[in-house]
PAPA-220840 format. One line per 5 residues: number of its first residue (from 1); their letters; for each residue x negated, y negated, z negated of C-alpha. Coordinates in pm, 1 decimal. Layout:
! residues N
NUM) A) X Y Z ~ ...
! end
This chain:
! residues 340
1) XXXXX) -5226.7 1494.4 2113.6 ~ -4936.7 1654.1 2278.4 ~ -4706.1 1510.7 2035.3 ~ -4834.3 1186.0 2105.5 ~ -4852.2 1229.6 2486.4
6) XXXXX) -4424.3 1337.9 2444.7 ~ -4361.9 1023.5 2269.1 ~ -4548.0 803.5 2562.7 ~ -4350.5 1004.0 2805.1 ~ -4028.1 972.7 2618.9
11) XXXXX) -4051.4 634.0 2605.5 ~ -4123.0 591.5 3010.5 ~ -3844.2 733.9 3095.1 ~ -3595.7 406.8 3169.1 ~ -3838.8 193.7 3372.5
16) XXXXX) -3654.4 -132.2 3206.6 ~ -3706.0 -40.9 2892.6 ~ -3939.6 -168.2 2626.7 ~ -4274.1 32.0 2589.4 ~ -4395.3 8.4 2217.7
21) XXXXX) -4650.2 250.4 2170.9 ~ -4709.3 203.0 1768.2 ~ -4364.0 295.1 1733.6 ~ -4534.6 703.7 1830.0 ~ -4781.2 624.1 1565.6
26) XXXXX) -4765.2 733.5 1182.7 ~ -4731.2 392.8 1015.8 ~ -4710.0 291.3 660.9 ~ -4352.3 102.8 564.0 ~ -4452.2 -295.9 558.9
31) XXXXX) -4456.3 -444.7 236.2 ~ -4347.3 -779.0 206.7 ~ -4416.5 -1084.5 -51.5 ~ -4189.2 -1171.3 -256.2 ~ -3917.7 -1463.6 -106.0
36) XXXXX) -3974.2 -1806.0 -210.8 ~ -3861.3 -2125.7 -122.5 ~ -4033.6 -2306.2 216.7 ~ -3974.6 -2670.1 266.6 ~ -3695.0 -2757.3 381.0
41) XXXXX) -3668.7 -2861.4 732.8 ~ -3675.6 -3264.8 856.9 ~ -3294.9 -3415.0 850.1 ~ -3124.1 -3058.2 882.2 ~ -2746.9 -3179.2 928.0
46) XXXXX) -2582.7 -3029.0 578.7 ~ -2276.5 -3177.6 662.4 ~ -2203.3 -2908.7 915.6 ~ -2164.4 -2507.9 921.8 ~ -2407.3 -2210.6 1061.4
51) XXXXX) -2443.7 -1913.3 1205.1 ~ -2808.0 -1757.8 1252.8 ~ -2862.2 -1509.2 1505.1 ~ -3167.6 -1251.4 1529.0 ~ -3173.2 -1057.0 1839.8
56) XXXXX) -3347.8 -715.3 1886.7 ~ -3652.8 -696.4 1655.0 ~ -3750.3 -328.6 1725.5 ~ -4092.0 -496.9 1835.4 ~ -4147.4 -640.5 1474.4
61) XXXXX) -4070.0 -342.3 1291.3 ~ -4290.4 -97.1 1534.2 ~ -4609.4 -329.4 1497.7 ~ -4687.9 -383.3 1154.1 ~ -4933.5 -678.3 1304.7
66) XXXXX) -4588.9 -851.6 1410.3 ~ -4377.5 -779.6 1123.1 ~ -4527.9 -1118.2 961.6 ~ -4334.0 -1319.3 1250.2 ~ -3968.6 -1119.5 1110.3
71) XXXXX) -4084.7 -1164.5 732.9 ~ -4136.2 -1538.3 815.8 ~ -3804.9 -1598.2 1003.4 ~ -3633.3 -1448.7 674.6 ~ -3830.1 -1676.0 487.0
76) XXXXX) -3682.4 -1922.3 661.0 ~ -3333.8 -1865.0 661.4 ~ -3354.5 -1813.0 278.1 ~ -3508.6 -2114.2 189.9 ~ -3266.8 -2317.0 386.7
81) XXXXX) -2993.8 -2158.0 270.8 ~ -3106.3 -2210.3 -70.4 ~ -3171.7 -2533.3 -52.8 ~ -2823.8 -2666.7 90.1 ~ -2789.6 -2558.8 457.7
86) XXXXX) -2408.3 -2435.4 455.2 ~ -2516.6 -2077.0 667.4 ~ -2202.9 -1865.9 698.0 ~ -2364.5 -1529.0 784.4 ~ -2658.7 -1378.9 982.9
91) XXXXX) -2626.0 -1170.8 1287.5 ~ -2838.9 -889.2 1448.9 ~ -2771.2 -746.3 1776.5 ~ -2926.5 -373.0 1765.0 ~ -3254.0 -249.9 1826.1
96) XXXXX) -3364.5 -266.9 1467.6 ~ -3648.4 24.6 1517.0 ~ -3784.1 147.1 1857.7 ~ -3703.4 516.9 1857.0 ~ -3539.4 560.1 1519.4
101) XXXXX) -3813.6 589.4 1312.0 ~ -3731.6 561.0 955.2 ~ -4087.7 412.1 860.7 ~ -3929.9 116.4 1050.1 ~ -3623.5 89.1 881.3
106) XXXXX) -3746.1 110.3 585.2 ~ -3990.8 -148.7 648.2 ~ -3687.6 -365.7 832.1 ~ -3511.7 -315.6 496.5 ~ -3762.1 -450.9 253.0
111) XXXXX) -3806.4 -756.8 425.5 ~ -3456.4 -820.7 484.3 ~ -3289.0 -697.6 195.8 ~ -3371.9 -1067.8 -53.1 ~ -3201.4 -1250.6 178.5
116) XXXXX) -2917.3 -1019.1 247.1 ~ -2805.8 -1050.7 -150.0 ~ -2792.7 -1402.0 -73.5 ~ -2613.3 -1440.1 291.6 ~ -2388.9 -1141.6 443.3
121) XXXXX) -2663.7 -993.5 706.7 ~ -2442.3 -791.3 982.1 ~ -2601.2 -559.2 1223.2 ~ -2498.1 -388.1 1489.1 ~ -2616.8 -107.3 1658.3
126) XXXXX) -2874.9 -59.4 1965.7 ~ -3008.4 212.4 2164.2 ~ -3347.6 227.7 2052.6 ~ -3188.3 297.2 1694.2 ~ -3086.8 644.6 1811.0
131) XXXXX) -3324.9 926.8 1861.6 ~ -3376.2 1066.4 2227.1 ~ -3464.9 1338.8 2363.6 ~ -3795.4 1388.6 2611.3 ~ -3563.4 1259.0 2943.9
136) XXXXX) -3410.8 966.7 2734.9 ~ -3045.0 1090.3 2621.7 ~ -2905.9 1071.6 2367.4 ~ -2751.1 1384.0 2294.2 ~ -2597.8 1311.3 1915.2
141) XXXXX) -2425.1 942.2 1814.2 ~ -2519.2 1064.0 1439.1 ~ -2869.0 1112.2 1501.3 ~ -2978.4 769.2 1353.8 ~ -3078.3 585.6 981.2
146) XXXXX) -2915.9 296.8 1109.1 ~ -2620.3 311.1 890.7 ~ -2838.5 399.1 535.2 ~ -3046.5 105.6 646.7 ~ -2821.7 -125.1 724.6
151) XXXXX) -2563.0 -123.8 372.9 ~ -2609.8 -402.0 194.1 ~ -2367.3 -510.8 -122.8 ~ -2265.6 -843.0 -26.3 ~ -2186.7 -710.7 345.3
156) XXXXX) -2022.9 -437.7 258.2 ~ -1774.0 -612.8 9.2 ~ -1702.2 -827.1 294.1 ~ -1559.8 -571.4 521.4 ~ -1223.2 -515.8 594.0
161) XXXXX) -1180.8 -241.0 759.1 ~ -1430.7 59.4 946.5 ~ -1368.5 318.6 1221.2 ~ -1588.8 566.3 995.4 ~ -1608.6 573.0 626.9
166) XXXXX) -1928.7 512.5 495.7 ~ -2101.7 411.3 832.6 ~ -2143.6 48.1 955.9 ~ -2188.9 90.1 1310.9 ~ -1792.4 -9.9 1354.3
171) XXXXX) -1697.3 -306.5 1103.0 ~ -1501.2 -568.6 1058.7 ~ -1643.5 -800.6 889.5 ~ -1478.1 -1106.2 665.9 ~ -1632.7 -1481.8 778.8
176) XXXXX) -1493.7 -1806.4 796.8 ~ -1606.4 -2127.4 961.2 ~ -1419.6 -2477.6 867.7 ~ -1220.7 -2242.4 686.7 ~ -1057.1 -2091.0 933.2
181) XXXXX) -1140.3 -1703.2 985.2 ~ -1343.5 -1584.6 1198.3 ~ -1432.4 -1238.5 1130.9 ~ -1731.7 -1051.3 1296.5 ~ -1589.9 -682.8 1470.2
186) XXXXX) -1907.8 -517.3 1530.3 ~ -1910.0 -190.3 1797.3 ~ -2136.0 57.0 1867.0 ~ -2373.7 74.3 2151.8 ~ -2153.2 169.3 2442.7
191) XXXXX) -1847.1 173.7 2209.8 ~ -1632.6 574.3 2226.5 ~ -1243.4 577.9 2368.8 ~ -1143.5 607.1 2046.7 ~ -1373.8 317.9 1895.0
196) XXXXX) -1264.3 61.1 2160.3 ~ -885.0 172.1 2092.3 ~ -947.0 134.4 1704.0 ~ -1054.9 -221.4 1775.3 ~ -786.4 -294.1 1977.3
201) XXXXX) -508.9 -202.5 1772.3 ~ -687.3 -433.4 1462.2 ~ -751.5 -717.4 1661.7 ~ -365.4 -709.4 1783.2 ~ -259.7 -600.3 1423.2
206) XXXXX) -451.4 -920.9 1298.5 ~ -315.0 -1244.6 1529.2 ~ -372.2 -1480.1 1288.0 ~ -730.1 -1379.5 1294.0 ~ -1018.3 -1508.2 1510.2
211) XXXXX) -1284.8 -1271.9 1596.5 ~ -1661.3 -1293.2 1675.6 ~ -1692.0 -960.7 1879.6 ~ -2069.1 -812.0 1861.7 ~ -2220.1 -542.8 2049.4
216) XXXXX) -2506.0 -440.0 2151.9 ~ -2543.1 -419.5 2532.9 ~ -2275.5 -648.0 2730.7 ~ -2436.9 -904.7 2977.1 ~ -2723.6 -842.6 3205.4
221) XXXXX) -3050.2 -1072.5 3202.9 ~ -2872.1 -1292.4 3510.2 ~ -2604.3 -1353.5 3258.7 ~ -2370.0 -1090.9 3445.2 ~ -2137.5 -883.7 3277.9
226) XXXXX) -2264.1 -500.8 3350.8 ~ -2019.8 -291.5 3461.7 ~ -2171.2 29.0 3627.7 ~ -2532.5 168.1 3547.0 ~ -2477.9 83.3 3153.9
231) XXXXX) -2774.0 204.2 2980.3 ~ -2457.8 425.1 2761.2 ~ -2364.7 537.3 3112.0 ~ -2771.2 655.4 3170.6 ~ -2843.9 813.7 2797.0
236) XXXXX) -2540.4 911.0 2620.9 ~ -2432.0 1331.0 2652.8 ~ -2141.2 1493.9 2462.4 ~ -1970.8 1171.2 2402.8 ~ -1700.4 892.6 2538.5
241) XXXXX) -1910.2 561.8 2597.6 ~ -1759.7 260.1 2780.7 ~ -1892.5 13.1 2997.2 ~ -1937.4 -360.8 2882.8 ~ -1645.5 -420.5 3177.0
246) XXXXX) -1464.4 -188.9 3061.1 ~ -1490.7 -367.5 2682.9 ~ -1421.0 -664.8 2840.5 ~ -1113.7 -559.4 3031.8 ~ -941.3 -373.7 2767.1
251) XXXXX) -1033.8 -546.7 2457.6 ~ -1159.5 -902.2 2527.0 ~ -932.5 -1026.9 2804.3 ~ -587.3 -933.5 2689.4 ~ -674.9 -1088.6 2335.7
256) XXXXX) -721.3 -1430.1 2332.4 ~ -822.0 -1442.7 1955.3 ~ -1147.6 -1304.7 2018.8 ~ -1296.2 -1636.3 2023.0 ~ -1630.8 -1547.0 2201.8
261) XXXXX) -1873.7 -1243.9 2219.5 ~ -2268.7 -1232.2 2121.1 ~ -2476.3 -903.2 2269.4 ~ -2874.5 -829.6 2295.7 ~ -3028.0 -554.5 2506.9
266) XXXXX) -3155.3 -775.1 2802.9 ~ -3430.8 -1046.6 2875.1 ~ -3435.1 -1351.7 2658.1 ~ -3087.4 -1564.4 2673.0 ~ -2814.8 -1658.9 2861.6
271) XXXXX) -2402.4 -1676.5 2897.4 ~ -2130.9 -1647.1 3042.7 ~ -1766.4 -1815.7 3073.1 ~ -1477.3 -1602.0 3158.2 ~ -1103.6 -1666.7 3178.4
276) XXXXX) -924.3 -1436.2 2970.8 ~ -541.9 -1330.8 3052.6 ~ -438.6 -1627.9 2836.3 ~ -647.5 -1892.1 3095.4 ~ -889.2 -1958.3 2786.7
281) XXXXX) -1273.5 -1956.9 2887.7 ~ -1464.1 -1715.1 2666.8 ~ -1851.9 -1782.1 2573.2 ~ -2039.1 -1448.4 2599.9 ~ -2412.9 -1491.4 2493.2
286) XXXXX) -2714.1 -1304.7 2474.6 ~ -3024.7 -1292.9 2305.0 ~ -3299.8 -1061.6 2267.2 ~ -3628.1 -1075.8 2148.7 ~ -3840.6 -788.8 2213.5
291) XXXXX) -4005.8 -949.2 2544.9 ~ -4132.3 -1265.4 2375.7 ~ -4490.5 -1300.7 2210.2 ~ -4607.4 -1150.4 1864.9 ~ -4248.0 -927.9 1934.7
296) XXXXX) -4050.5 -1254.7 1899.9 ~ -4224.0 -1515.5 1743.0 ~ -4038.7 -1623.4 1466.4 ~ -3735.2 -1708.3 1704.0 ~ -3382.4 -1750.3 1662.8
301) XXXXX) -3065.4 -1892.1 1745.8 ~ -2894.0 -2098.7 1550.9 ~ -2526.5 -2207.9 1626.7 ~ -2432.5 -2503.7 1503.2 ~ -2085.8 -2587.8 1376.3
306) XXXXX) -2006.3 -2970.3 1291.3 ~ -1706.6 -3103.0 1046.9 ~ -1435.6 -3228.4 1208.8 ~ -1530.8 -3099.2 1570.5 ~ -1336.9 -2826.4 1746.7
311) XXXXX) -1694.7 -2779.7 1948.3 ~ -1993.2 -2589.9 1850.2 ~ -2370.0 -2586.7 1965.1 ~ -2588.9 -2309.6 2035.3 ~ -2988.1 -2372.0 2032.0
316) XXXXX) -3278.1 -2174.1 2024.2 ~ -3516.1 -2230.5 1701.0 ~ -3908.1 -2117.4 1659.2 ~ -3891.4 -2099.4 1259.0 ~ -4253.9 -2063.8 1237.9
321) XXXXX) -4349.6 -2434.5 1447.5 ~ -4014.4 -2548.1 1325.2 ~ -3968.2 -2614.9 1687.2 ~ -3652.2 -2630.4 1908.2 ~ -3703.5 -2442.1 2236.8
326) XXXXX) -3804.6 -2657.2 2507.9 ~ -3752.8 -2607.8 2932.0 ~ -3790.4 -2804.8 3207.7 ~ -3906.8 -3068.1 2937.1 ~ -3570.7 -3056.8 2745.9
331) XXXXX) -3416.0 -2880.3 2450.3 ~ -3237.1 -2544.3 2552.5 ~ -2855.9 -2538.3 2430.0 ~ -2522.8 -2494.0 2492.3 ~ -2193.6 -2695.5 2380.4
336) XXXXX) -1911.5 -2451.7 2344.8 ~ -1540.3 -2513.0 2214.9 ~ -1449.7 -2256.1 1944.3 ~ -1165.2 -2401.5 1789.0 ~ -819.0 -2366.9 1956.3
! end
């Protein structure tokens, strides 16, 4: 019991944050079916080229009564993949477990790791895949599974480079849309000095590269870039952290080949369009899933890149009603130009 009552508490301690109280419990590690192929969604547009995006699922992989809505959106992705639908990678943004548990990862791993010998699946890091202490900090950046749980072949022989050998919470990653690169950089949750100054010197050292930068906490639910009260500012000890301004200021803004930025952390989605040094306007997006139903409901977002367009389209997909997501009586999504 007091164990249990420590974990409740632990978990209390940042009012914002998600409460999942099976992630306290002993839990057996979810075993899925094997992947097979779904039918393949109405008119899909093969012509053009994808990029799926999974925000935080650490409310899937604490409830084994929700990990059926994760299993299914893999399903999903697989079978359309396999069946034609030209999808260049898949992203995560962080919060893979709530509280670092390795049941979780394990059981995030066996679902995902079918599809991820099939499509390069890139995580990043989140704060709920650290362990904590009683008040909330984090008092050791090595204290998590994320990086055994997260290696997968086909990644890893697409990265480039890494701040830390043998860990994947710093990547670059190789990707390419209309056959022009443009390479995922993935940082840690409130990236270290030296992390953000590793990244900097690559993405300078590499002009003739486009980046998709991905990290785990950036924008605010209003769409606002944070840049005091980070939730690295409130948990991290004994280490360097950096503000999403700070990211923005020294890494984004003065390098106008980081094409646009993609974070989780906060409420459901939104954006937001910046002018970097250059005068270019810069797309940063969120999405997180961890407040919607059944701990995300099958949900994802799914970018759309046409042929012969310098413009992409960002929408958010129910893979389970094979539904678009509708408000106000309309479709949800954004038109943004990536190529230039």
């Amino acid at each position: 019991m007091k164990n249990r009552l420590r974990c409740f508490f632990s978990l209390l301690v940042l009012a914002s944050m998600s409460v999942t109280f099976a992630s306290c419990e002993n839990q057996e590690v979810y075993k899925p079916q094997p992947l097979t192929l779904m039918t393949l969604d109405e008119n899909p547009d093969l012509s053009s080229e994808y990029i799926v995006v999974i925000g935080d699922i650490q409310e899937y992989t604490a409830n084994p009564a929700w990990m059926p809505y994760y299993e299914a959106t893999v399903q999903w992705i697989y079978s359309q993949y396999m069946q034609g639908m030209d999808i260049k990678c898949v992203l995560q943004v962080g919060d893979i477990t709530s509280g670092n548990h390795e049941t979780s990862y394990q059981s995030f791993y066996n679902v995902t790791a079918q599809l991820a010998e099939e499509l390069p699946y890139i995580a990043c890091i989140g704060n709920h895949d650290y362990t904590w202490d009683a008040n909330g900090k984090i008092k050791d950046r090595n204290a998590t599974f994320f990086s055994r749980y997260t290696t997968f072949p086909l990644t890893e022989s697409l990265i480039v480079d890494r701040f830390e050998e043998g860990r994947t919470e710093n990547v670059v990653v190789e990707n390419y849309i209309g056959g022009e690169p443009y390479f995922i950089l993935v940082l840690e949750f409130g990236p270290r000095d030296e992390v953000l100054e590793w990244a900097e010197r690559y993405v300078q050292n590499h002009k003739h590269q486009k980046f998709i930068l991905m990290t785990h906490e950036y924008l605010a639910r209003s769409g606002e870039r944070i840049s005091e009260g980070s939730y690295a500012e409130l948990q991290f000890m004994n280490t360097t952290w950096s503000t999403p301004e700070k990211v923005w200021n020294q890494l984004v803004k003065e390098n106008d080949n980081i094409a646009w930025v993609l974070c989780g952390h906060n409420g459901f989605y939104a954006h937001l369009i910046t002018e970097n040094a250059r005068g270019r306007d810069v797309l940063q997006m969120l999405f997180n899933l961890q407040y919607q139903k059944n701990g995300g409901d099958g949900m994802i977002q799914l970018w759309e890149f046409p042929q012969a367009q310098d413009s992409a389209t960002a929408r958010i997909y129910n893979t389970i009603s094979r539904q678009w997501f509708i408000q106000d009586g309309k479709v949800v999504e954004l038109k943004f130009k990536y190529k230039y």
